[in-house]
C-alpha positions in Angstrom: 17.3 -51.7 13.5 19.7 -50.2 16.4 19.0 -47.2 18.8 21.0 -45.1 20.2 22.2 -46.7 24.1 22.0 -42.9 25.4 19.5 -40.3 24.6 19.3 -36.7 25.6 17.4 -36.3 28.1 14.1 -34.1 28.1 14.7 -30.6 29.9 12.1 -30.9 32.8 14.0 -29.2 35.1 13.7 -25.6 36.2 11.9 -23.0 34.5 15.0 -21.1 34.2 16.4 -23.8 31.8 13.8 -24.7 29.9 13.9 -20.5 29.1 17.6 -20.9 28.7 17.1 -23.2 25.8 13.4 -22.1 24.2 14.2 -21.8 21.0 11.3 -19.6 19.9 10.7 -16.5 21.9 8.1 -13.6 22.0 9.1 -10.0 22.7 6.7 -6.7 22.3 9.0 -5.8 20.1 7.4 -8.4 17.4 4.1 -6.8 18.0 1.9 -4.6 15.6 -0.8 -3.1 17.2 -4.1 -2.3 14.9 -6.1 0.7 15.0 -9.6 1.9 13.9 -10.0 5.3 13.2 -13.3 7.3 12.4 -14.5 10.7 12.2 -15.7 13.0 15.1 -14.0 14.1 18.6 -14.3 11.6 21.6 -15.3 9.0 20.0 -14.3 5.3 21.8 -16.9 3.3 20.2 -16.7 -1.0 20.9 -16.6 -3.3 18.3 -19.4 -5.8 19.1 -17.9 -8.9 17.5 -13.9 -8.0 18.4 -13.9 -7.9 22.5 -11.6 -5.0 24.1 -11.3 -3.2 20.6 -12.7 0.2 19.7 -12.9 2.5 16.6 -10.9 5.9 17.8 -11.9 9.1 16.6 -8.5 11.2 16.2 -8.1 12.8 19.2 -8.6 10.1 21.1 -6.2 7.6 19.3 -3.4 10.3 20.0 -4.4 9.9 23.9 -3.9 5.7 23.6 -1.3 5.9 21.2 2.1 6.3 23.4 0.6 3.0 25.7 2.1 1.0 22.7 5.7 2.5 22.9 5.4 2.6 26.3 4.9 -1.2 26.6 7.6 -1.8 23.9 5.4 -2.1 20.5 7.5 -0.2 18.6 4.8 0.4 15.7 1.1 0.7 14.9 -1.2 0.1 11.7 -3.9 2.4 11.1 -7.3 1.8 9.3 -9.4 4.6 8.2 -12.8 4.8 8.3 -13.5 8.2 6.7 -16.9 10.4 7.1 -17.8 10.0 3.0 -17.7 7.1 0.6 -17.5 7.4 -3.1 -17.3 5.5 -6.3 -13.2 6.4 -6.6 -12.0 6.3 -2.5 -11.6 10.4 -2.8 -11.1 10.0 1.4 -8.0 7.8 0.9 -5.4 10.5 -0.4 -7.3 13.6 0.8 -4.8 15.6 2.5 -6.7 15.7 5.8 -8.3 12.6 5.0 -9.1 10.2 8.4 -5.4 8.1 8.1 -3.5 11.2 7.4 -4.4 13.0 10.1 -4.3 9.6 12.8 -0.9 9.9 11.2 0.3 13.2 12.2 -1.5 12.8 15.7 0.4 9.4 16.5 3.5 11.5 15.4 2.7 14.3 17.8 2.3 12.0 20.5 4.5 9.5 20.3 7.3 10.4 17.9 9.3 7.1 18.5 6.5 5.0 17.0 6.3 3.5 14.1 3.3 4.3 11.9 2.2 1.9 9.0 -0.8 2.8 6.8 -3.1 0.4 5.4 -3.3 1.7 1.6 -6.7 0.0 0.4 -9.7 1.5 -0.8 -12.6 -1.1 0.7 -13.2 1.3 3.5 -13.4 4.5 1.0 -15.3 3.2 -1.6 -19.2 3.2 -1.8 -18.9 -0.1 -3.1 -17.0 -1.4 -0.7 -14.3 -3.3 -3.1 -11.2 -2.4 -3.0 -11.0 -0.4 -5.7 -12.5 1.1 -9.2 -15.0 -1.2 -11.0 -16.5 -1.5 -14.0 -19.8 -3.1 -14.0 -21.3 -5.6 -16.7 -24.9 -4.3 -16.5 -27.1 -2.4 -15.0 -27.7 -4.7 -12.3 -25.6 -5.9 -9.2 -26.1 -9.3 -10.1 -24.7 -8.9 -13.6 -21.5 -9.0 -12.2 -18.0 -6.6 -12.1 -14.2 -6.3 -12.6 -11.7 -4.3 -10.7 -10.3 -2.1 -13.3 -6.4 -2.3 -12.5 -5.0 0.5 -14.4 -7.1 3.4 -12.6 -6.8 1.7 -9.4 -3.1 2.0 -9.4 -3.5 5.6 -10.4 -5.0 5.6 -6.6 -2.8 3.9 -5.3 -0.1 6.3 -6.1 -1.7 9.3 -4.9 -2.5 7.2 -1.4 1.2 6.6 -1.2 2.2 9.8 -1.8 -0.7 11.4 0.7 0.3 9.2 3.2 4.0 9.7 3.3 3.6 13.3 3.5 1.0 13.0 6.5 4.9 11.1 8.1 3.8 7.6 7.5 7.2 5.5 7.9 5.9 2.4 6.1 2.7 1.9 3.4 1.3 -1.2 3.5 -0.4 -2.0 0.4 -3.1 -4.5 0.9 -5.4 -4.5 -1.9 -3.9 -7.0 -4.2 -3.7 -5.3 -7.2 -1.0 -6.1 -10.2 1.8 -3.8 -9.9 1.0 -1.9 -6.7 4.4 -2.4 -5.3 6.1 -1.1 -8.4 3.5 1.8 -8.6 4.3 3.1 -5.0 8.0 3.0 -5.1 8.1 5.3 -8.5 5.2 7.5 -6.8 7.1 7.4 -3.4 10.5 8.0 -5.1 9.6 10.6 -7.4 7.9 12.6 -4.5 11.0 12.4 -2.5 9.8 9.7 0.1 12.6 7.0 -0.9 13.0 6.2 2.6 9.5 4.8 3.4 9.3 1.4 2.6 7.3 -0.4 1.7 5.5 -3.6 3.2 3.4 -5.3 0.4 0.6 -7.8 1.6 2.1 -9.9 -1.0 0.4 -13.5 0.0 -4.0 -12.2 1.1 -6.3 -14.9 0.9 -9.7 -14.5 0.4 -10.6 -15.6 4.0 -13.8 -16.3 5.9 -11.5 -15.4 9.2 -12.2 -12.1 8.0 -15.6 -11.3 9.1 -15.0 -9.1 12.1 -13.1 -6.7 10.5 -16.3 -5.8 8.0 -17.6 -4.5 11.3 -14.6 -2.5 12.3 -13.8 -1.1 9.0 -17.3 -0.6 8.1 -16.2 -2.0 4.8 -18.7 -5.3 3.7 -18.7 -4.6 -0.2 -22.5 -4.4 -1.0 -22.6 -6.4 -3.7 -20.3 -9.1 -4.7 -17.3 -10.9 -2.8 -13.3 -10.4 -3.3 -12.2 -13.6 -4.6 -11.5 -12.3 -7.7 -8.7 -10.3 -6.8 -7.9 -12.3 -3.0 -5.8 -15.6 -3.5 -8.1 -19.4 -3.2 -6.9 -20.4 0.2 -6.3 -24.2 -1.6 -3.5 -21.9 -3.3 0.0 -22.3 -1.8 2.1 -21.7 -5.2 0.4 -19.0 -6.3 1.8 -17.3 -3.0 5.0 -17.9 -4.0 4.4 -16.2 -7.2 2.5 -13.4 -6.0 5.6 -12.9 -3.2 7.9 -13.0 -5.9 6.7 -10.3 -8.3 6.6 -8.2 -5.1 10.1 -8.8 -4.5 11.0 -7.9 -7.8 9.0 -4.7 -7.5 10.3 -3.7 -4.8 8.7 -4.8 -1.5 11.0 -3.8 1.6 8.7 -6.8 3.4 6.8 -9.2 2.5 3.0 -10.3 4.4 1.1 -13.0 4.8 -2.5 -13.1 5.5 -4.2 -14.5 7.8 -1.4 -15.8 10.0 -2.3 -18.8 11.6 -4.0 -21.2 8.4 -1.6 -20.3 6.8 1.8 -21.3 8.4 3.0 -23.2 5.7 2.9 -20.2 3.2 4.5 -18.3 5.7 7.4 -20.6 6.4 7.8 -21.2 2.5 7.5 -17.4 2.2 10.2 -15.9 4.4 12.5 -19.0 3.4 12.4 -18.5 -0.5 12.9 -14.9 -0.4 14.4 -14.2 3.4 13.0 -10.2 3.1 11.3 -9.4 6.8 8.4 -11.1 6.9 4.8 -10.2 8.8 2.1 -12.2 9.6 -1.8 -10.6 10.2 -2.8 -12.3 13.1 -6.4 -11.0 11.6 -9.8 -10.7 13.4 -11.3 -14.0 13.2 -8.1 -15.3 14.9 -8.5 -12.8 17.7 -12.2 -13.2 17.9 -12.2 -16.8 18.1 -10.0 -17.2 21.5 -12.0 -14.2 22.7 -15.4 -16.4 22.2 -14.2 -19.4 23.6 -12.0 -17.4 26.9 -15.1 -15.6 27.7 -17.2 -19.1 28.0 -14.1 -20.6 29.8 -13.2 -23.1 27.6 -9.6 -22.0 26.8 -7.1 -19.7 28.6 -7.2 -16.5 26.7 -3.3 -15.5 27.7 -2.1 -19.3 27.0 -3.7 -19.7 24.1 -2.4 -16.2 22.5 0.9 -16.3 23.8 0.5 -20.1 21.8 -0.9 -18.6 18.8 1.9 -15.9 18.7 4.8 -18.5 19.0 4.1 -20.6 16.5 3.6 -17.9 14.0 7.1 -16.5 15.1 8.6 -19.9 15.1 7.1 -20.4 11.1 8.9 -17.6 10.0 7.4 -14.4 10.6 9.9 -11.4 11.9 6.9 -9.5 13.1 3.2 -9.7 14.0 0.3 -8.1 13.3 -2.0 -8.8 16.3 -5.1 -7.0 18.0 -3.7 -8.8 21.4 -0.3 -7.0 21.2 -0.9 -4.8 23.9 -2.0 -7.5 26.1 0.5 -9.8 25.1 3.1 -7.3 26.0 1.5 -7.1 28.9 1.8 -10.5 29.7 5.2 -10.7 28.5 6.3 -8.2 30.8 5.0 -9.7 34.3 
C-alpha cells in the first residue's frame, strides 16, 4: 500500500481562512422562529420546561413580532392555542380564530415577514389528537381511529381560513393521507394559488416532543399518536411518505425532529431536491437549555453546532426556538 508523499495540509491558520473555506455556514436568514399564541390581552406567560419562551396573547406577539425581521429571520410559525376545545377543532378555521388573528397582527406589524401556520388540530380538539376519531367503545381504553376522510374536510377549511387571515405558507403537520392534495384543490379553488405549501411530510412519533404538550396545551387525554406519527426505526417509510407529498403537491418538504434524524433529512432533500426544513423541536432546545444552565455545555457553541450540522445534512431552512438568539450570535 502507497501514500501520497504530499498531503494538504490542515487550515490552522487564521480565523479569517478557516471562514474563507467553511463549507457549511449559518445565516438568520435560515432561521424560523416559533410562536405560541393564546387568548386574552397582555398575556407573556413562560413555559416552565422551554427556558426564554413564552405563550403570546395577540397583542403582544404583534409588539415582539418585527424583532425577527429586524434581526434577519425572515419568517415565523404560529401555534394556536385557542380559548375552546371541541370534539371537531371548530377554533382552527374560525374566521377570528387565535392563528388567524396572530396572522393579521404579524402582518400589521411587520409586513415583510413571513408567516407560516401550523394547520393541525391537537391544540383544538378536546381530545387532544390531531383530528376526528371514532372510538371503539364506550371506554378510553377501548381504543380509537382517526377518521381520515372528515379530517381532511378540516383541513380544507383550515387552509382556506388561514390564507385569507394573509398566511404566506400552511404548514400541514398532522400526518393525514392526502392532506397535501386536499389543501392545494381547497387553496386553489378559493383563489390562494400562491400560498404554498410546506407539508411535514417525514413526523415521527417522538419522545423529544414532550415540551411542546406544555406549550401547546395539547397532551391528547387518552391514547398516544403512533398510529398516525411514523416509528422512528422507520427510514423508508420517510421516503415514501415524502414522495406522495411531492406528488401532491408539496412546495417543501419537512422533517421532524431535526437532529435524530439527519439521515432522513439528507436522504430527503437529496431524492427529491424540493426546499427542505428541519424542526429543530422542543426537546432539542430544551435539552442544551438543561444542561447550559447547570454549566455543563456552552449553550451558544452547542446551538450554533446543532444548527450546522442540520444545515450541512441538507436542510434549506430551520425551524428553531433559538433563532433569535442564534441570530444574535451570528451577528456579533
Amino acid at each position: 500500500m502507497s501514500f501520497p508523499t504530499h498531503r494538504p495540509r490542515r487550515l490552522r491558520a487564521s480565523a479569517g481562512i478557516r471562514a474563507l473555506v467553511r463549507e457549511t455556514v449559518l445565516t438568520p436568514s435560515d432561521f424560523v422562529m416559533p410562536y405560541f399564541i393564546r387568548p386574552g390581552k397582555g398575556e407573556k406567560r413562560p413555559i416552565g420546561s422551554m427556558p426564554g419562551q413564552f405563550q403570546y396573547s395577540v397583542d403582544e406577539l404583534a409588539k415582539t413580532a418585527p424583532e425577527a425581521a429586524s434581526l434577519g429571520v425572515p419568517a415565523v410559525i404560529l401555534f394556536g392555542i385557542p380559548d375552546k376545545k371541541d370534539e371537531h377543532a371548530s377554533g382552527a378555521y374560525a374566521p377570528k380564530g387565535i392563528v388567524q388573528e396572530a396572522t393579521k397582527a404579524v402582518k400589521d406589524a411587520s409586513p415583510e415577514t413571513l408567516v407560516i401556520t401550523d394547520l393541525c388540530f391537537c391544540e383544538y380538539t378536546s381530545h387532544g389528537h390531531c383530528g376526528v376519531i371514532r372510538r371503539k367503545g364506550a371506554r378510553d381504553e377501548d381504543g380509537f381511529e382517526l377518521d381520515n376522510d372528515e379530517t381532511l374536510d378540516l383541513v380544507a377549511k383550515t387552509a382556506v381560513s388561514q390564507a385569507k387571515a394573509g398566511a404566506d405558507i400552511v404548514a400541514p403537520s398532522g400526518m393525514t393521507d392526502g392532506m397535501v392534495k386536499t389543501i392545494r384543490q381547497a387553496l386553489d379553488g378559493a383563489g390562494f394559488q400562491n400560498v404554498s405549501i410546506l407539508s411535514y411530510a417525514v413526523k415521527y412519533s417522538s419522545a423529544f416532543y414532550g415540551p411542546f404538550r406544555e406549550a401547546a396545551e395539547s397532551p391528547p387525554s387518552f391514547g398516544d399518536r403512533t398510529t398516525y406519527q411514523m416509528d422512528p426505526g422507520n427510514a423508508l417509510e420517510g421516503m415514501r411518505e415524502a414522495a406522495l407529498d411531492v406528488e401532491e403537491g408539496a412546495d417543501m418538504l419537512m422533517v421532524k425532529p431535526g437532529l435524530p434524524y439527519l439521515d432522513v433529512l439528507s436522504a430527503v432533500k437529496r431524492r427529491f431536491g424540493l426546499p427542505t426544513a428541519a424542526y429543530c423541536v422542543s426537546g432539542e432546545y430544551s435539552m442544551i437549555k438543561a444542561a447550559a444552565a447547570n454549566g455543563w455545555i456552552d449553550e451558544r457553541k452547542t446551538a450554533l453546532e446543532s444548527l450546522t450540522s442540520i444545515k450541512r445534512a441538507g436542510a434549506d431552512f430551520m425551524i428553531t426556538y433559538h433563532a433569535l438568539d442564534a441570530a444574535r450570535w451570528l451577528g456579533a
